[in-house]
N, C-alpha and C positions, 0 to 999 in steps of 0.2 A: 478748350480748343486744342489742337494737335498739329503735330506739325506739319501733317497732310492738307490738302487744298480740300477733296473733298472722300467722303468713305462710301462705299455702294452698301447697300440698305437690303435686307430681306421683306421691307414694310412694300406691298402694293402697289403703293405710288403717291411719294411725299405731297404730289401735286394737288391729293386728294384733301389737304390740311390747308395748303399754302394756294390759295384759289386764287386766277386773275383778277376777281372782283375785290378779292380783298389788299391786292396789291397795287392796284390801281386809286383805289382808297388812298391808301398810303404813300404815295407820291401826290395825291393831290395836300393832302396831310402836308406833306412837305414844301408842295408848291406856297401854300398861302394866302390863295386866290390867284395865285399866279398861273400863266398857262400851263397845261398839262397833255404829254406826251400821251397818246393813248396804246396800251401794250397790245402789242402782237402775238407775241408770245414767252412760255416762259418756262424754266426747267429749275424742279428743288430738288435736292437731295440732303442726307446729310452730312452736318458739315463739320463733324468730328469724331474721331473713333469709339467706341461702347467705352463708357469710365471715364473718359477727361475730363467732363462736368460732374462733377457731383451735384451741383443744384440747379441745372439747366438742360435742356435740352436745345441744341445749335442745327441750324437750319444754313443751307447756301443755297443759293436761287441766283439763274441767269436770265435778267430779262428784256428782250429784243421788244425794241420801242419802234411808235411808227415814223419817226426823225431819223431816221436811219441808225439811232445809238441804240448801245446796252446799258446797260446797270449789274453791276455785282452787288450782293446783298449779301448780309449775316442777320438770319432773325435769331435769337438767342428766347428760348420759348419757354413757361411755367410746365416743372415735369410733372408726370400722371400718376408715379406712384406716391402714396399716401405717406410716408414717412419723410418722401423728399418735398413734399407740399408742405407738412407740418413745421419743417425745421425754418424755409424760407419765409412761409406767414410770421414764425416768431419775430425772424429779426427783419420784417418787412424788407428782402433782400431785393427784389423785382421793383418796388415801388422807389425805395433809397436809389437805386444804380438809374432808374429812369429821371429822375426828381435832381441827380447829379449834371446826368449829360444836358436837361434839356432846360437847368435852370442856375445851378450853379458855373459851369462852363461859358452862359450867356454872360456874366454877370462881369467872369473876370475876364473877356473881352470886351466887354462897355467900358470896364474901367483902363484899360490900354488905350479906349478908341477916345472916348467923352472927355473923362475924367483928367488923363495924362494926356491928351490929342497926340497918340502916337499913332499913324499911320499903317497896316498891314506891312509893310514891309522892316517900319519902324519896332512892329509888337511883338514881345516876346513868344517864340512858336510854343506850344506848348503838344507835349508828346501823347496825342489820344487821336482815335480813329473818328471820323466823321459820321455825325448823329443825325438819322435819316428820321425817326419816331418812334415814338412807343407809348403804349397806354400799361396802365398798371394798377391795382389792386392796392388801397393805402388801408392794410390790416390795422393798420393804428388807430382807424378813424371809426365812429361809430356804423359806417354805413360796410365799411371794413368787414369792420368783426363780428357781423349778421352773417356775411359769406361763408365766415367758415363754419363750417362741417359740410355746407352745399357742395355740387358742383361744381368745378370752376375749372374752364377747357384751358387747353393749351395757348390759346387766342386771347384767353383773358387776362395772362397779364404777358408782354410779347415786348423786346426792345431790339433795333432796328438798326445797324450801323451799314457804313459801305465797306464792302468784303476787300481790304488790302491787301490780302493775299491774291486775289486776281487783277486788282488795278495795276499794283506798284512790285508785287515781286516779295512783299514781306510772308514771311514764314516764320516760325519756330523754332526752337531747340529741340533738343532732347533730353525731357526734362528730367531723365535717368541720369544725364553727363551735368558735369559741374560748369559753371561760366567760367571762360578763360577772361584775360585781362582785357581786349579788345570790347568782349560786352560789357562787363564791367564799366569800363571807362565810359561807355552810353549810358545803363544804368544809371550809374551816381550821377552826371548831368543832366539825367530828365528827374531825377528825383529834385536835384538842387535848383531846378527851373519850379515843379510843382510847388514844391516847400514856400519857392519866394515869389513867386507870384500871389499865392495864398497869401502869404507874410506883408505884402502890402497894399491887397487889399483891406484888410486889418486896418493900415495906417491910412490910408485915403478915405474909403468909404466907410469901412461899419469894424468895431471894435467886437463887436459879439455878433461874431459870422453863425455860431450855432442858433442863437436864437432866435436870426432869421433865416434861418437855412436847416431847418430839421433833420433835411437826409442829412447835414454832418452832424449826427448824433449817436454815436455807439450803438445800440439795438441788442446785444445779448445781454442778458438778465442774470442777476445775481444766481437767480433760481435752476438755471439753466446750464451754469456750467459743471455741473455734476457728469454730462457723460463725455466733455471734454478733458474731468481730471482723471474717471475711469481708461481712459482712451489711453494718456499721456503715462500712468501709471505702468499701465500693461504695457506700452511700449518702452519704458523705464525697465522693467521686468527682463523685457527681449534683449536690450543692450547687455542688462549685466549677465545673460545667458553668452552672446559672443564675447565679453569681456574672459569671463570665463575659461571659456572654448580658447582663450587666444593667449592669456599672461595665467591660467590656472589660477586654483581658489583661491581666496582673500587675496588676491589683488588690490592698486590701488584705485583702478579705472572703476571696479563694482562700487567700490566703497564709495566712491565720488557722487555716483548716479545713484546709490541709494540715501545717502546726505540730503541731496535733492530731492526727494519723495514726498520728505515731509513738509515742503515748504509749499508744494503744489498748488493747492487750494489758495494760498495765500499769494501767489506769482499770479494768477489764476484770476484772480480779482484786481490784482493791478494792472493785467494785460488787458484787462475788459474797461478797465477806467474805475471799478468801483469800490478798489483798496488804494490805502496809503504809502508812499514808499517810506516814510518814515522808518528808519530800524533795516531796511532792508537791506544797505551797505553795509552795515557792521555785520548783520545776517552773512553777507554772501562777500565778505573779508576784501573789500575793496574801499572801506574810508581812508587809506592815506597809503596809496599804491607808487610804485618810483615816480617820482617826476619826469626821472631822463625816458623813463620806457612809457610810461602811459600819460602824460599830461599833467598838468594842474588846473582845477575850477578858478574864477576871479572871487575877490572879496563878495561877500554879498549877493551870491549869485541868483540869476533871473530864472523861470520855468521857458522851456522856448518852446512851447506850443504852440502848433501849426495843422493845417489839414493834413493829415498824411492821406499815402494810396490803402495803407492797410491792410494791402495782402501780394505781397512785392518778393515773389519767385518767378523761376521761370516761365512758368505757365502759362502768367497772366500777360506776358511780353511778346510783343512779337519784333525780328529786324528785319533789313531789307540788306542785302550784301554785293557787295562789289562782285560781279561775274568773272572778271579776270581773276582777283586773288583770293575771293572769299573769304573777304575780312567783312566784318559789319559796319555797315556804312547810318546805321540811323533806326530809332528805339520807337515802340508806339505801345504805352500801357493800356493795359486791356482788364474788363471784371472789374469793374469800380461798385461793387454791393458792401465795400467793410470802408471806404474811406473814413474819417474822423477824426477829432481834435485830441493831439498826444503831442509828447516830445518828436520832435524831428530824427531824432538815432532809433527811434521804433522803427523805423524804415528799413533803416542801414544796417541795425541791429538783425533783422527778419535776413533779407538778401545776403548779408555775407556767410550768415553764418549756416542758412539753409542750402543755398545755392554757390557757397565756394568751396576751395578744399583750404586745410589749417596750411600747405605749404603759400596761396595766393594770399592768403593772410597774412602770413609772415613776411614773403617780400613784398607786399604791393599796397600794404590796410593805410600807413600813412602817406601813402601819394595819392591815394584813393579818398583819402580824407581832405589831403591838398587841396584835390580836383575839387570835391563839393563844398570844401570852405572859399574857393577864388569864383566858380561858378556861381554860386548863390549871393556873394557879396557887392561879383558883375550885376547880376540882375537887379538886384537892388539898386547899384546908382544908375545902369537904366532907368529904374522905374522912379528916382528922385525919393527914397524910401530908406530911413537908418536900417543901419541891420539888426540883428537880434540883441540884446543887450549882452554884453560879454563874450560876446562873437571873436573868438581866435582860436588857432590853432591848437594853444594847451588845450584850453576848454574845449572843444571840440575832442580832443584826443578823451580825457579825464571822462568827459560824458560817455563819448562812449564801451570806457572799459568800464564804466560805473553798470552801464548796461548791459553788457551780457549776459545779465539772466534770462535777460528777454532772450536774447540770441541762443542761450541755452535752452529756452523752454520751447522755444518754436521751431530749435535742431532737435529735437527729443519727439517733439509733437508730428513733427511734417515730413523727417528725412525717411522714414519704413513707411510713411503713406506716397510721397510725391514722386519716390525713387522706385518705388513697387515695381520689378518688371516682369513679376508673373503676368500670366493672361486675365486680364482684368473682364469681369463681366458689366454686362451693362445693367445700370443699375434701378431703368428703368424697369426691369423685367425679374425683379427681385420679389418675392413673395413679398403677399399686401399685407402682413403680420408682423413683417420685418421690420426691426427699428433700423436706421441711419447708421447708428451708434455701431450693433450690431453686424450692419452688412461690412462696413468699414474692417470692423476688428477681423472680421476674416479674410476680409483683402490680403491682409499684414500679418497672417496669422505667424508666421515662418519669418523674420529676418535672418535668420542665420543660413537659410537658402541662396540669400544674392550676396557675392562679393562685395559688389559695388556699396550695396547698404551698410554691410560690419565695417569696410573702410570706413566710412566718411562718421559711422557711431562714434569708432577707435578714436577720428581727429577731432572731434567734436570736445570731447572727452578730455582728451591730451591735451589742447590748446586751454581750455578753461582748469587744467591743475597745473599746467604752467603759469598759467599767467594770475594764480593765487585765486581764483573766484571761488571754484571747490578741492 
């Protein structure tokens, strides 16, 4: 998505995809047997710039009902070219993200409503846009995975929210600029609301949420992240060229980023769930870090896995901001296709270190840790719910320096693709030869073209040899 409401299109006429018949459908879909408004009329275009999705194609539609209301709509739609269909069948991305909103979502509001008889006004809000439908394609399944190599239109797998940007005024960043502290401070409380609400439904209802809840199952394959560590290498590559450029040869910033290189594959499999972190602190020189600076773990300590969002930039976010001072007034996660079962600092670990700069780190990481260690421990006696085992502030701090590899590998992996502010093509329009992989690396082919990029490589860098990781 973009932080535009909506983009004019050289296509025809969206309308010719986005039919009355079949939108009409889709509020009865919605209704439930319940009465249905019948449309009058209705206007789509699209509804975000060429390149903000890489594996979707977004749709906005206004449409005037004969009640005398409207409806805003986001259709977020399966894309046409062949290399962006292959990548989303892998990790069942369209079926997971539909399979979350329309069935996980229900679930841990039953448990607010039934379970804990807490009343709507009583239940914890929880920060996601309103699920209107969607059908979707479960490549997992054996009826699945006949589909592929057929056919399969844009219609066939299609998911369906209400457009918040025209109801309520939310909009986006600019997912080039870094989050100042104001987002921030939303951020980390919609995270520490998702985290616990997750966290006790755990303790009321079901202890193995994944093994009845599939969509939260990781989905990329051991086999697969091969053009992930190509990607992340070459981007490794680019840094130590601005490193370079910036402190001259043998520096300590190349030598940092090349330290790291070799451990990729192996970072690689633990950010996918399918390596052990076994060895990996003494690997990345964080087993017995200051106390006063970074924390201490308790005796014995617990795994705190939890659903994360799993893919937690700016991107995927939208606010809605006070008119008079244009401060952000209230946070709504968006692209739920990677959520699943990890430590909780995977979250924290992605967002700060993709989306801040090393100075809002420095003065702001532990009030920001504050905030989600009183936030998340609220919700919990809300919800009549112990907290995590070993739940405090050292631990909390320890974990997460324990973590910045993650932080490192996903500021390595995402800042020269998310911050890119060449003219990005769109991607559906990319020769049908072209891999993913491929289209990507020439997005980025250049960092040392954008400022903004060599900065935030520089702090990325800095921050993790100060603070002893490389």
């Amino acid at each position: 998505m973009s932080p535009t409401p909506e983009v004019a299109t050289s296509e025809p006429n969206c309308n010719d995809l986005i039919t009355k018949e079949f939108l009409q459908n889709v509020l009865k879909m919605e209704a439930k047997g319940g009465p249905v408004a019948e449309i009058i009329s209705h206007y789509a275009t699209l509804g975000t710039k060429p390149g903000d999705n890489y594996m979707s194609v977004i749709y906005s539609v206004d449409v005037d009902l004969s009640d005398g209301t409207k409806r805003y709509l986001l259709i977020k739609c399966y894309p046409s070219h062949p290399a962006r269909q292959e990548m989303t069948n892998k990790m069942n991305m369209f079926f997971k993200e539909c399979e979350v909103y329309s069935k996980w979502m229900p679930e841990l509001r039953r448990m607010q409503n039934e379970v804990l008889n807490l009343d709507k006004e009583e239940a914890v809000k929880l920060p996601y846009a309103k699920f209107v439908h969607g059908e979707c394609i479960d490549f997992q399944s054996e009826a699945g995975e006949a589909r592929i190599g057929g056919t399969i239109t844009s219609l066939d797998n299609y998911i369906i929210m209400e457009d918040l940007r025209k109801t309520y005024g939310f909009r986006m960043t600019d997912r080039r600029e870094p989050l100042d502290l104001d987002h921030m401070k939303l951020v980390i409380t919609a995270l520490a609301r998702v985290h616990s609400v997750g966290w006790a439904y755990r303790h009321h209802v079901e202890a193995d949420i994944v093994g009845h809840f599939p969509c939260l199952v990781g989905n990329v394959k051991e086999e697969d992240i091969g053009i992930w560590n190509k990607l992340l290498i070459a981007n490794i590559d680019q840094a130590k060229g601005v490193y370079d450029e910036a402190f001259g040869p043998e520096n300590n910033y190349s030598a940092a980023a090349e330290s790291f290189k070799k451990h990729v594959d192996t970072a690689s499999k633990i950010v996918i769930g399918k390596g052990q972190f076994e060895g990996m602190e003494k690997l990345f020189r964080v087993t017995e870090p200051d106390p006063d600076k970074f924390g201490k773990d308790v005796k014995n300590p617990e795994p705190w896995r939890i659903i994360c969002h799993g893919d937690c930039w700016s991107n995927n976010m939208l606010f809605r901001y006070d008119p008079a001072t244009g401060k952000p007034l209230e946070i709504v996660l968006v692209d739920l296709q990677m959520p699943r079962e990890t430590c909780v600092v995977n979250d924290l670990e992605y967002v700060f270190h993709v989306c801040t700069t090393l100075a809002l780190r420095r003065a702001h990481l532990d009030d920001l840790l504050q905030l989600y260690h009183d936030t998340f421990n609220g919700v919990c006696a809300k919800l009549r719910t112990p907290t995590l085992p070993g739940f405090c502030m050292d631990s909390l701090r320890y974990r997460f320096h324990r973590g910045k590899f993650f932080g490192y590998y996903m500021a390595m992996m995402g800042i020269p693709l998310m911050m890119n502010d060449a003219e990005v093509s769109n991607l559906e329009d990319m020769d049908e030869d072209k891999e993913i992989g491929e289209a990507i690396s020439e997005m980025i082919a250049d960092v040392r073209g954008s400022p903004r990029i060599k900065d935030r490589l520089i702090q990325v860098t800095k921050g993790m040899m100060e603070d002893g990781v490389l």
